[in-house]
DSSP file (Angstrom, degrees, kcal/mol; ACC not computed):
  #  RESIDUE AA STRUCTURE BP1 BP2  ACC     N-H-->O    O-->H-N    N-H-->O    O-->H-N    TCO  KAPPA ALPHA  PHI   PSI    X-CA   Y-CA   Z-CA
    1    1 A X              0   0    0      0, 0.0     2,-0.2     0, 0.0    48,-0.0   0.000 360.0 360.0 360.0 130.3  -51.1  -70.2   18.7
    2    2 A X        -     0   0    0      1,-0.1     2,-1.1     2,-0.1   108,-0.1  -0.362 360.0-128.9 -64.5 141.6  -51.7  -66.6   18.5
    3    3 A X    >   -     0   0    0     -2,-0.2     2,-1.0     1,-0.1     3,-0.6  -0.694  16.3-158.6 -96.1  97.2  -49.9  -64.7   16.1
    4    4 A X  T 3   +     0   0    0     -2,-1.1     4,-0.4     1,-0.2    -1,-0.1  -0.132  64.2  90.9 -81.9  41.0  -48.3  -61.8   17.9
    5    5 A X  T 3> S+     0   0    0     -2,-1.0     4,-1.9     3,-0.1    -1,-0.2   0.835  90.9  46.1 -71.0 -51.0  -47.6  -59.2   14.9
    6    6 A X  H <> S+     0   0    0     -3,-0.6     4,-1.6     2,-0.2    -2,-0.1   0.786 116.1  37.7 -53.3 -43.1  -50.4  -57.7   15.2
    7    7 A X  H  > S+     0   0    0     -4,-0.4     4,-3.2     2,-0.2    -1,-0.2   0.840 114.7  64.6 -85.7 -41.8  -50.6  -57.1   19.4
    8    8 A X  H  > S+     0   0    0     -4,-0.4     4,-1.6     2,-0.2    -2,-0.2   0.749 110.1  35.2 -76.9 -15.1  -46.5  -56.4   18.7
    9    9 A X  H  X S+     0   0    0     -4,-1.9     4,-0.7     2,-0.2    -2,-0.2   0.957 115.7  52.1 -85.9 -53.6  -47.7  -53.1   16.4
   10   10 A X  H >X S+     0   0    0     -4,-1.6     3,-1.6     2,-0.2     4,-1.1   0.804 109.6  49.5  40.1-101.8  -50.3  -52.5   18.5
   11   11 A X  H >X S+     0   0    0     -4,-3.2     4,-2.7     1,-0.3     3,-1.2   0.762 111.4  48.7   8.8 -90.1  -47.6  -52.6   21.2
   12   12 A X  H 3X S+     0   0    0     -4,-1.6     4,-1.5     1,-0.3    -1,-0.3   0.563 111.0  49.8 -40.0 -23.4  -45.2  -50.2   19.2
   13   13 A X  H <X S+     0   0    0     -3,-1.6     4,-1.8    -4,-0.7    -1,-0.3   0.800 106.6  55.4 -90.2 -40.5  -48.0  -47.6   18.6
   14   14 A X  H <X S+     0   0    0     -3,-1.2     4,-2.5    -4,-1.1    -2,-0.2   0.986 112.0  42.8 -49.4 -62.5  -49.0  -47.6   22.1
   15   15 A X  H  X S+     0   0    0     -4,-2.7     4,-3.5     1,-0.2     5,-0.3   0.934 109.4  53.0 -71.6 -41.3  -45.4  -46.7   23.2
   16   16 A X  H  X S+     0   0    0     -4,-1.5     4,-1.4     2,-0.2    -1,-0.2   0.990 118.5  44.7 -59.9 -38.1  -44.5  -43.9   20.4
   17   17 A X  H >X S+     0   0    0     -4,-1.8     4,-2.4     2,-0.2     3,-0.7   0.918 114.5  44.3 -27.8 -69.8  -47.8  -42.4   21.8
   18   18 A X  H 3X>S+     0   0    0     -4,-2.5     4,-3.0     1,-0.3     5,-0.5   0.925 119.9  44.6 -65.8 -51.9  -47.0  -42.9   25.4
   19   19 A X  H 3X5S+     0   0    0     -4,-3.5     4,-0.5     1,-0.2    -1,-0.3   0.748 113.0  45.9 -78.7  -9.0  -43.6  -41.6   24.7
   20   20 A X  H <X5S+     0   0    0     -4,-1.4     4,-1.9    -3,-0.7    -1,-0.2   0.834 119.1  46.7 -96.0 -32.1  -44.6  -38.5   22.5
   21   21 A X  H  X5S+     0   0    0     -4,-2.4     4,-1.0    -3,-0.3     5,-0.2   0.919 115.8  42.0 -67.4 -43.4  -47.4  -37.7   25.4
   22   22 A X  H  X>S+     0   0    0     -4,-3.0     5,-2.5     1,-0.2     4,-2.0   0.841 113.3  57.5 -80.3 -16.9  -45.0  -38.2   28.6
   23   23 A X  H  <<S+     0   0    0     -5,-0.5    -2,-0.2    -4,-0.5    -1,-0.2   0.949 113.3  36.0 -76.7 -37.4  -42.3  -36.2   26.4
   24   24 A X  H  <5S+     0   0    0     -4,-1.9    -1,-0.2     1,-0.2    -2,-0.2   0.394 115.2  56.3-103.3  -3.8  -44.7  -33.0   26.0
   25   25 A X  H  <5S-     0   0    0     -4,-1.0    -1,-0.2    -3,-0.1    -2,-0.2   0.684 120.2-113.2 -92.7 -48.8  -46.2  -33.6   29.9
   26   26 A X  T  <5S+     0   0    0     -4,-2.0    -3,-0.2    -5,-0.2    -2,-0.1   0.750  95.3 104.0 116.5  22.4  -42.3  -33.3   31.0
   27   27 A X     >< +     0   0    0     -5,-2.5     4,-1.3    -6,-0.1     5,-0.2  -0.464  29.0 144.3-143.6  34.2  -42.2  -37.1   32.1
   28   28 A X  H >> S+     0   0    0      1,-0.2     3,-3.6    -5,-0.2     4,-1.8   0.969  75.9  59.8 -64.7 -67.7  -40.1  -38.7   29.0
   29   29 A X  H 3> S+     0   0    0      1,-0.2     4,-3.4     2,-0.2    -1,-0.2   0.727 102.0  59.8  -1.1 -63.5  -38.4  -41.2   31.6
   30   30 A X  H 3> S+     0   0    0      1,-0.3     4,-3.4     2,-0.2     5,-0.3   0.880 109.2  40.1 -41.8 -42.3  -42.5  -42.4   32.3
   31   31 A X  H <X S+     0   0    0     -3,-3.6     4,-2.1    -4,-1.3    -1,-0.3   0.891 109.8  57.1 -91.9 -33.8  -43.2  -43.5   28.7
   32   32 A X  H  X S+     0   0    0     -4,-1.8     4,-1.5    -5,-0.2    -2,-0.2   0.995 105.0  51.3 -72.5 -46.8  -39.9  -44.9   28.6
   33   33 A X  H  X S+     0   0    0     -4,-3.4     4,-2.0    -5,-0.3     3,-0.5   0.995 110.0  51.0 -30.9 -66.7  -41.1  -47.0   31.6
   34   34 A X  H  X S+     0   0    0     -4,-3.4     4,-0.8     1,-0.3    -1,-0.2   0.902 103.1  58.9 -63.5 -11.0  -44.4  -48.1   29.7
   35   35 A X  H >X S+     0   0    0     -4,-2.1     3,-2.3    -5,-0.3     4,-2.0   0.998 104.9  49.8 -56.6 -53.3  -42.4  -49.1   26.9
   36   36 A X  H 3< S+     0   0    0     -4,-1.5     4,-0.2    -3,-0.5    -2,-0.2   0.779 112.4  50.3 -48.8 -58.8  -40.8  -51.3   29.2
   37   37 A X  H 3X S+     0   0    0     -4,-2.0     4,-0.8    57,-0.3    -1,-0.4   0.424 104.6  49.9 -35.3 -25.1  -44.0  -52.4   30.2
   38   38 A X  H << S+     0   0    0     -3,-2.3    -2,-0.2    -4,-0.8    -1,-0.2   0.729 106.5  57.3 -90.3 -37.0  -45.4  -53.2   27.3
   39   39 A X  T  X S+     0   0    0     -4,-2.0     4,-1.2    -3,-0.2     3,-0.5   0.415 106.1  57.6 -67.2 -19.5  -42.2  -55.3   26.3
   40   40 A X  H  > S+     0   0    0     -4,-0.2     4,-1.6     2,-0.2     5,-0.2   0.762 109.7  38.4 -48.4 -48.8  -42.9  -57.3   29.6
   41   41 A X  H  < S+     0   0    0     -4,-0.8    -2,-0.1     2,-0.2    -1,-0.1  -0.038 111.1  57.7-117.5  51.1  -46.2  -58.3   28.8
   42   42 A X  H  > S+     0   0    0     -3,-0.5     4,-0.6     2,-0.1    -2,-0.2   0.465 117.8  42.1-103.7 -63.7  -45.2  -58.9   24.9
   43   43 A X  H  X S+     0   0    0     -4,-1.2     4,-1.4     1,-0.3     3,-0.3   0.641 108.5  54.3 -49.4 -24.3  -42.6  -61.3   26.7
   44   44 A X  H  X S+     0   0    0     -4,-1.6     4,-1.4     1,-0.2     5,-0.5   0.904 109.4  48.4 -81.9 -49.4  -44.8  -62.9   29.3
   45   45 A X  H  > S+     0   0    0      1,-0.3     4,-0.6    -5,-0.2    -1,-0.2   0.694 110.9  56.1 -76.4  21.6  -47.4  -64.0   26.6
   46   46 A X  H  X S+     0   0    0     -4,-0.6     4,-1.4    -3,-0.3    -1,-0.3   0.725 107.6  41.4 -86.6 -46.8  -44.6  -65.3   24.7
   47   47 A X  H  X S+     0   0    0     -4,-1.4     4,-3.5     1,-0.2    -2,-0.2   0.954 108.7  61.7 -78.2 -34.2  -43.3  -67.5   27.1
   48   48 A X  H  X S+     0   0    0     -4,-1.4     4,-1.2     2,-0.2    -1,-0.2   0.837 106.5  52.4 -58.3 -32.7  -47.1  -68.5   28.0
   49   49 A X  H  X S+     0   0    0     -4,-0.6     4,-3.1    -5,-0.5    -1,-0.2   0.813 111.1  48.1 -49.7 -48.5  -47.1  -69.8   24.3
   50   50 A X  H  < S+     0   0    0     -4,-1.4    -2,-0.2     1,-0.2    -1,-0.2   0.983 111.1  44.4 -73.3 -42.7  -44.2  -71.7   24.9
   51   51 A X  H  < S+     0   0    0     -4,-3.5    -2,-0.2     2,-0.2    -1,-0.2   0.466 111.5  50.2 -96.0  10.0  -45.0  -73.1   27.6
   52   52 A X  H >X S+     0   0    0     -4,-1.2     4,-2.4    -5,-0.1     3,-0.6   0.776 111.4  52.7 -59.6 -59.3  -48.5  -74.2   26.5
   53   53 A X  T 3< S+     0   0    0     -4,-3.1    -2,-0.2     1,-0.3    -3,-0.1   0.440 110.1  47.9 -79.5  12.5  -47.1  -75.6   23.3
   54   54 A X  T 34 S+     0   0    0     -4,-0.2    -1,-0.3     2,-0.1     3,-0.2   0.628 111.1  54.9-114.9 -15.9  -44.5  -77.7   25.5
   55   55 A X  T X4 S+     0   0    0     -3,-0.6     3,-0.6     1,-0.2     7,-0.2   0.700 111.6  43.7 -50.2 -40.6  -47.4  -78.8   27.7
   56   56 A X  T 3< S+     0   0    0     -4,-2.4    -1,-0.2     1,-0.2     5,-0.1   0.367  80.5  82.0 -69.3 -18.6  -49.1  -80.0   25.2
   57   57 A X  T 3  S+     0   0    0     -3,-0.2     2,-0.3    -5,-0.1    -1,-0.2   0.369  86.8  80.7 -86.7  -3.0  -47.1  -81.8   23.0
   58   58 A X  S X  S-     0   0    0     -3,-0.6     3,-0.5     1,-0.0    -4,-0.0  -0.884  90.4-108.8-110.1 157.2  -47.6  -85.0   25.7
   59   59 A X  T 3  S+     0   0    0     -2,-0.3     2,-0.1     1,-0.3    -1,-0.0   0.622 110.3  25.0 -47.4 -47.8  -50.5  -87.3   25.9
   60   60 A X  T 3  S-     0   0    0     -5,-0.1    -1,-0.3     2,-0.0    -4,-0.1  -0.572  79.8-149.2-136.7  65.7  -51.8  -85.9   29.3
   61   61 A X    <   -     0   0    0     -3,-0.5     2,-0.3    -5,-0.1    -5,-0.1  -0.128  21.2-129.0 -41.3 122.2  -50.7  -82.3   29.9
   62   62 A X     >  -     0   0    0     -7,-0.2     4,-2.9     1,-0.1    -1,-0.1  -0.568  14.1-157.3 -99.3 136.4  -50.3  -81.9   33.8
   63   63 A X  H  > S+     0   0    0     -2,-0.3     4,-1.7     1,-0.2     5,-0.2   0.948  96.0  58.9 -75.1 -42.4  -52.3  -78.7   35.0
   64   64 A X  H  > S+     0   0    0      2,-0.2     4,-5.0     1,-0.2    -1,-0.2   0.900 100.1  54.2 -45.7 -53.2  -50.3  -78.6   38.0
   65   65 A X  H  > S+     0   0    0      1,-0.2     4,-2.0     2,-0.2    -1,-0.2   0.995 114.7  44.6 -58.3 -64.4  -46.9  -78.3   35.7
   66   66 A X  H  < S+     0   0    0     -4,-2.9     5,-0.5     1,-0.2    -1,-0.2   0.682 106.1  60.5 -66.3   3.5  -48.7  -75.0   33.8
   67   67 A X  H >X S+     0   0    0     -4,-1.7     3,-2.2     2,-0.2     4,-2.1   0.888 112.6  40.2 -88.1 -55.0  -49.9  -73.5   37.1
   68   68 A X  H 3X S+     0   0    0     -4,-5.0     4,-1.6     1,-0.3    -2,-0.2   0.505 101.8  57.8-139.6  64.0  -46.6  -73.3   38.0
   69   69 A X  H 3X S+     0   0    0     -4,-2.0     4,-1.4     2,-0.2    -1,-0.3   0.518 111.0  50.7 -71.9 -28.8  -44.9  -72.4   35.4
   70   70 A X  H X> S+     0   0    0     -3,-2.2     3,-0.9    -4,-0.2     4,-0.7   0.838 112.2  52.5 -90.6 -57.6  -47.6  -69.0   35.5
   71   71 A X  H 3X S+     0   0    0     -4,-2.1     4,-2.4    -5,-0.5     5,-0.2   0.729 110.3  44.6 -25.7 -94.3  -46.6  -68.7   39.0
   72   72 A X  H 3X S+     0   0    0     -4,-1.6     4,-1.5     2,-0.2    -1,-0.3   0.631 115.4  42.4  13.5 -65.7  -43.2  -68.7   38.2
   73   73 A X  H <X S+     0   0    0     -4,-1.4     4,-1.3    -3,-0.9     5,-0.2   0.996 111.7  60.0 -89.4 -56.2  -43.2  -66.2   35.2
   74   74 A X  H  X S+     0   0    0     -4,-0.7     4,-0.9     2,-0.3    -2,-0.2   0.603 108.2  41.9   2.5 -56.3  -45.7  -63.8   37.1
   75   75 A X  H >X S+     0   0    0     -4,-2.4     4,-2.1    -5,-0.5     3,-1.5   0.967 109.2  55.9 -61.4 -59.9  -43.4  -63.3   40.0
   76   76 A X  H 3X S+     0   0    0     -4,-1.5     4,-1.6     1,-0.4    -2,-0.3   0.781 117.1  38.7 -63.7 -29.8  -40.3  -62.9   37.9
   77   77 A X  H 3X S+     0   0    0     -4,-1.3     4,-1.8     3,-0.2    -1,-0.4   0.752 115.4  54.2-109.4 -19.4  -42.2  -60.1   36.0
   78   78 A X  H <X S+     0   0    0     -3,-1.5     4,-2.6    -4,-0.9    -2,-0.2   0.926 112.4  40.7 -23.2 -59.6  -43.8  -58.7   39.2
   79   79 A X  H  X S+     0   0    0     -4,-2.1     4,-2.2     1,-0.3    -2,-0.2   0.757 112.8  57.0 -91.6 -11.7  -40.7  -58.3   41.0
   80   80 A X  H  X S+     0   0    0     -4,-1.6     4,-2.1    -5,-0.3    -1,-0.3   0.919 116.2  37.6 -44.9 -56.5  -39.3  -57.0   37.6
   81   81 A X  H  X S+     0   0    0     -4,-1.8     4,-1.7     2,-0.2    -2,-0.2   0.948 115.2  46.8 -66.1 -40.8  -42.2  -54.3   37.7
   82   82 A X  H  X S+     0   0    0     -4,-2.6     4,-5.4     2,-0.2     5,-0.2   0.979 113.6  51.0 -83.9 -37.2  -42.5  -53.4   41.2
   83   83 A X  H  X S+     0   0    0     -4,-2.2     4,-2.2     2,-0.2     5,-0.3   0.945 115.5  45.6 -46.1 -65.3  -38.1  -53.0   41.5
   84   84 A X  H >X S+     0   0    0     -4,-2.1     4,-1.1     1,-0.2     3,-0.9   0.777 114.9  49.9 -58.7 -63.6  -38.4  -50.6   38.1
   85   85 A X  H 3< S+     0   0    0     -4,-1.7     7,-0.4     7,-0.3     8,-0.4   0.638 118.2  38.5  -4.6 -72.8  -41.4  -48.9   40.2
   86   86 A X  H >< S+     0   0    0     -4,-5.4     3,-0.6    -3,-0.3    -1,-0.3   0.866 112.3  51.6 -50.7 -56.3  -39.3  -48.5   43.3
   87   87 A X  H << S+     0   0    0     -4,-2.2    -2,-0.2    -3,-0.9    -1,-0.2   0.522 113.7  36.8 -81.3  -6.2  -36.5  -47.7   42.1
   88   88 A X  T 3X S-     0   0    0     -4,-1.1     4,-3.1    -5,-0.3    -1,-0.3  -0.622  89.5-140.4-133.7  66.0  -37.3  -44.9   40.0
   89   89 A X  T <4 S-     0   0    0     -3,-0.6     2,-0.2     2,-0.3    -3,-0.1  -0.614  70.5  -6.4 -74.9 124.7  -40.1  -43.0   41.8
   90   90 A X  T >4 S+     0   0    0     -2,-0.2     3,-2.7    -5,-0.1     4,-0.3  -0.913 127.2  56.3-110.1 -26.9  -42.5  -41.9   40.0
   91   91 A X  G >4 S+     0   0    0      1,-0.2     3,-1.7     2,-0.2    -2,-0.3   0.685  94.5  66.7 -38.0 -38.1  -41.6  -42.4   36.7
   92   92 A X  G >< S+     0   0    0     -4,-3.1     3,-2.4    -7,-0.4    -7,-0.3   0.777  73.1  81.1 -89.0 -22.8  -41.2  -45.8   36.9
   93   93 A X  G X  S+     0   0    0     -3,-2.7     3,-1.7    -8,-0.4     4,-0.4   0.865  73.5  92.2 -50.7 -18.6  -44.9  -46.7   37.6
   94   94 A X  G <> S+     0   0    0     -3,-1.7     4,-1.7     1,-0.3   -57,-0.3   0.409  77.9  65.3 -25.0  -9.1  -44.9  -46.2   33.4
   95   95 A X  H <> S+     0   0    0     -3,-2.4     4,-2.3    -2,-0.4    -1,-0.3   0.950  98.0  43.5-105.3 -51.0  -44.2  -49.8   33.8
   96   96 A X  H <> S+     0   0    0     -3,-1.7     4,-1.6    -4,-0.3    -2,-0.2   0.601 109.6  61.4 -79.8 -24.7  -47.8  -50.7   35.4
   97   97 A X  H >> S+     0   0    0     -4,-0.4     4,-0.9     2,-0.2     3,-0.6   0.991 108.3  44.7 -42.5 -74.4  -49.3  -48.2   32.5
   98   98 A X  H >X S+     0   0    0     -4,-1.7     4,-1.5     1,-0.3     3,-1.0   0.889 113.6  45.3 -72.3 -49.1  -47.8  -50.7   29.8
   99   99 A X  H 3X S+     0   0    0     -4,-2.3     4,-0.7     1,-0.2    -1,-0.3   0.843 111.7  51.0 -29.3 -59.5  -48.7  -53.7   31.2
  100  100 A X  H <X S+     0   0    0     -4,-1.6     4,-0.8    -3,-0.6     3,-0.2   0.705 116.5  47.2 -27.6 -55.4  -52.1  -52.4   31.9
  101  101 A X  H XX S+     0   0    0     -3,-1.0     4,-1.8    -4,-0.9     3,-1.3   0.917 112.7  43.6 -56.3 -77.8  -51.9  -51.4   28.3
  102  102 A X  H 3X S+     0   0    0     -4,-1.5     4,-1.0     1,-0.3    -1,-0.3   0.442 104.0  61.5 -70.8  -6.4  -50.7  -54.4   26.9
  103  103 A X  H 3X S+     0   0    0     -4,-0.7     4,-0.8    -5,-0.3    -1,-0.3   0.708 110.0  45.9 -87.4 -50.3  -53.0  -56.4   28.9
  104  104 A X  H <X>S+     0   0    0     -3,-1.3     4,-2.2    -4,-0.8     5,-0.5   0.954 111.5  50.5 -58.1 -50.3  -55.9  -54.2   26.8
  105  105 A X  I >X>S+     0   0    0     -4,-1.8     4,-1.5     1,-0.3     3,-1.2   0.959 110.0  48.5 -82.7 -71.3  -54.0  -54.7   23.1
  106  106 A X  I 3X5S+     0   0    0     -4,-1.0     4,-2.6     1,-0.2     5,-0.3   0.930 116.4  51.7 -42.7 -33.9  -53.7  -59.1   23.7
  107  107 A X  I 3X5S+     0   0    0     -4,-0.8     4,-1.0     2,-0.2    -1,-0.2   0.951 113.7  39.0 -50.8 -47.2  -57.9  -58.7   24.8
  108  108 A X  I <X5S+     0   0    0     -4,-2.2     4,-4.2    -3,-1.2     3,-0.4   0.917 119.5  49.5 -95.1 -47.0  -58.9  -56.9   21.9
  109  109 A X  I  <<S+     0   0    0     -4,-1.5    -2,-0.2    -5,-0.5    -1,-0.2   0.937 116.4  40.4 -52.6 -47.9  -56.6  -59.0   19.7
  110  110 A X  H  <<S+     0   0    0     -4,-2.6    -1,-0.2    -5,-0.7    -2,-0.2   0.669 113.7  49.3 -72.3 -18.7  -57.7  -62.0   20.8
  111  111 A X  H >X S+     0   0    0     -4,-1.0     4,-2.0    -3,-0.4     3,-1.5   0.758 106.9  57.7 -86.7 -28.1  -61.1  -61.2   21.1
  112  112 A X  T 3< S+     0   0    0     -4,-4.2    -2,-0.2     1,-0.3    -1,-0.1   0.598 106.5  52.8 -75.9  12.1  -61.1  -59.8   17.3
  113  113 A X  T 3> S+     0   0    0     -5,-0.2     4,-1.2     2,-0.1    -1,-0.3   0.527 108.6  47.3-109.9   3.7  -59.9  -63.1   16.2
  114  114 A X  H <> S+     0   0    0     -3,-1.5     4,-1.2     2,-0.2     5,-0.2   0.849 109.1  56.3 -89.5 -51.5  -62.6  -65.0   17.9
  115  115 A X  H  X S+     0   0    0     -4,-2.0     4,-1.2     2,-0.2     5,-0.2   0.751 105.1  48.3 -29.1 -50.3  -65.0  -62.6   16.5
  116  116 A X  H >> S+     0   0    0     -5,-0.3     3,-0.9     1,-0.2     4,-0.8   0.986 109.5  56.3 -84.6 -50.7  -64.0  -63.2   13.0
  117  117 A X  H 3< S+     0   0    0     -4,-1.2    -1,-0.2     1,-0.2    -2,-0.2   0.730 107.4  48.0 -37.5 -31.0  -64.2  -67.3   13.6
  118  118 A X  H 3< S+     0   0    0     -4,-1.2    -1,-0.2     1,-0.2    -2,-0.2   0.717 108.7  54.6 -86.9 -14.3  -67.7  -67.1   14.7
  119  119 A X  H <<        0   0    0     -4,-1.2    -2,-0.2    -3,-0.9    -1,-0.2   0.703 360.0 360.0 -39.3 -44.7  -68.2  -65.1   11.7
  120  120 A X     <        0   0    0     -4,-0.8    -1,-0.2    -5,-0.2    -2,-0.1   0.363 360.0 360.0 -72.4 360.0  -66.8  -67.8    9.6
């Protein structure tokens, strides 16, 4: 299981950035969004952890069960993003920044631990 400190400072650094850049652009609201965002897809790969390690824990983990269970958590944070999106035009696309974002920080986090295993 991946050890989310690391992606979750990451995370935090992203958003004081984003918030200190959209505050001096005149757009604080926007970074507040990609915080939001970023805290979505801290939570989605949390629950994909969970619900790996609950798949797993029986003899013959059914694929079917984890497809959709990602189905599932995927909408619910879709329809999460696209409502903040909507409903708070334009600032609220900040939301699809931090995903984006955070989508970048679990890549590079997970690829630099792969890295270091093949190292090993």
């Amino acid at each position: 299981m991946l050890n989310l400190r690391r992606p979750l400072i990451m995370a935090g650094a992203m958003g004081a950035l984003g918030l200190v850049a959209t505050g001096l652009l005149g757009h604080i609201l926007m970074g507040v969004f990609g915080c939001a965002g970023l805290l979505l897809g801290l939570l989605n790969t949390r629950l994909v952890q969970r619900s790996v390690s609950r798949a797993t824990i029986t003899e013959n983990p059914s694929k079917r069960a984890l497809a959709f269970s990602a189905l599932g958590r995927l909408a619910i944070i879709t329809v999460i993003a696209v409502g903040m999106a909507f409903i708070v035009r334009p600032d609220g696309l900040g939301v699809f920044v931090g995903l984006a974002v955070f989508q970048f920080i679990i890549t590079a986090s997970t690829a630099g631990t792969v890295v270091k295993e093949l190292r090993q």
